[in-house]
C-alpha angles and dihedrals in degrees: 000000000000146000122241136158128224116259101247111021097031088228112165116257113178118209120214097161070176099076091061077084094064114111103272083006081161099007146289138099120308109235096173125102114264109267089202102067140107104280101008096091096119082070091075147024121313106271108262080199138346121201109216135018105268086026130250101179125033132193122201143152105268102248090226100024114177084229136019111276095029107149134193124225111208104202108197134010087232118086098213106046118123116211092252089051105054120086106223100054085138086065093056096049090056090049078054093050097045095048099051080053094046091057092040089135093068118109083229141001128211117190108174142151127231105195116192131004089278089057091050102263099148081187122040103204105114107276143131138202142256116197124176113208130209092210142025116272122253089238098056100045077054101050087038085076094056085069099061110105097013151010103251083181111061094065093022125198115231139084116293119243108174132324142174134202084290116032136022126212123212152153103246109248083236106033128183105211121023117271090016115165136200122194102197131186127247089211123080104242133146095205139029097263093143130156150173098355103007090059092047100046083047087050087046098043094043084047085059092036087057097043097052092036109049086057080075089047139232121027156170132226120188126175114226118212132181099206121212083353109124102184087057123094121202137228155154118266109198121191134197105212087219101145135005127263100255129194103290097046079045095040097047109006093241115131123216109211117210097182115066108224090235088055102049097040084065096051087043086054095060111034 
């Protein structure tokens, strides 16, 4: 694993030749047995924490991380269980939350979901990451700046989808992917530092979120965090893996949406 910047922007591109070793690392079908299940931790890592007795929740390093101190959140004992199905979504959340904290000295912190093998997952049973950056991502040195003269996420603009006294959840007025989907907190905070109801409406929306978005099929949450900015405001940014970046959204950059938000906040409400 290293560290090296692109030629012309200096951007950061970290190297992990490692990780070609994961499960459907570059395609294909898994055939092994699941690492992450009950009985089968030997297969990774020894658990840094586990939430529950038998546990429910289990933290351990990632056995081919991108970066040192990348760790994996399994988030239920059951193969098969999607996020919306499993009971103790609230448990989870929290895991999210203490993590972020426990790596509070990193320049950055990316805690994120892959669901299913378009959005990246190499293993299906239910998980999400933790990564612990040495720098401060390109995208959120970009989006900082959107905060300079004011907050556009304490009042967002987009089309309403469900939300509760915390969080709100909603398709972004100029979204990037179709279906894309923001949860945003009422409150004005740069990190992820949540707690009591705000952990259990986030449980509750990303239970929803799960539910309405995996009929589309595969996708991707990341929490986006601003640390130890205080003009920032966090969220979840949450990403159906509908269609393939194709060569102008790889050649500029620029995105070309094909769902209006409108559109896609209707057919949210109702999945």
């Amino acid at each position: 694993m290293f560290l090296r910047k692109h030629p012309l922007t200096g951007e950061p591109i970290l190297f992990a030749p490692e990780r070609a070793a994961r499960p459907r690392a570059l395609g294909g079908d898994a055939t092994e047995r699941c690492p992450f299940c009950p009985g089968h931790e030997s297969d990774t890592p020894p658990s840094i924490t586990a939430i529950g007795e038998p546990w429910r929740v289990r933290i351990f390093p990632n056995k081919y991380p991108p970066i040192g101190g990348a760790e994996v959140i399994v988030e239920s004992p059951l193969h098969d269980a999607p996020f919306d199905e499993i009971a103790h979504a609230a448990d989870v959340v929290r895991a999210y939350v203490d993590r972020y904290r426990a790596h509070r000295d990193a320049a950055y912190v990316c805690v994120f979901k892959n669901d299913g093998a378009r959005a990246g997952a190499s293993i299906p049973h239910l998980h999400s990451q933790v990564v612990p950056l040495p720098f401060v991502p390109p995208r959120i040195a970009r989006e900082l700046a959107g905060f300079a003269d004011r907050c556009p996420l304490c009042a967002p603009e987009g089309h309403v989808i469900a939300e509760t006294e915390t969080f709100v959840w909603l398709a972004p007025a100029a979204s990037s992917f179709a279906y894309q989907q923001w949860i945003v907190p009422r409150r004005h905070v740069a990190e992820m530092h949540f707690s009591g109801d705000e952990v259990r409406d986030l449980a509750a929306l990303l239970r929803e979120a799960s539910r309405a978005t995996r009929t589309l099929g595969a996708f991707n949450w990341a929490f986006l965090n601003f640390p130890r900015e205080e003009r920032g405001h966090c969220y979840v940014d949450l990403t159906p893996r509908l269609a393939a970046i194709a060569g102008l959204e790889l050649g500029t950059g620029t995105f070309v949406e094909i769902i209006d938000p409108a559109d896609a906040a209707r057919a949210l409400k109702v999945r």
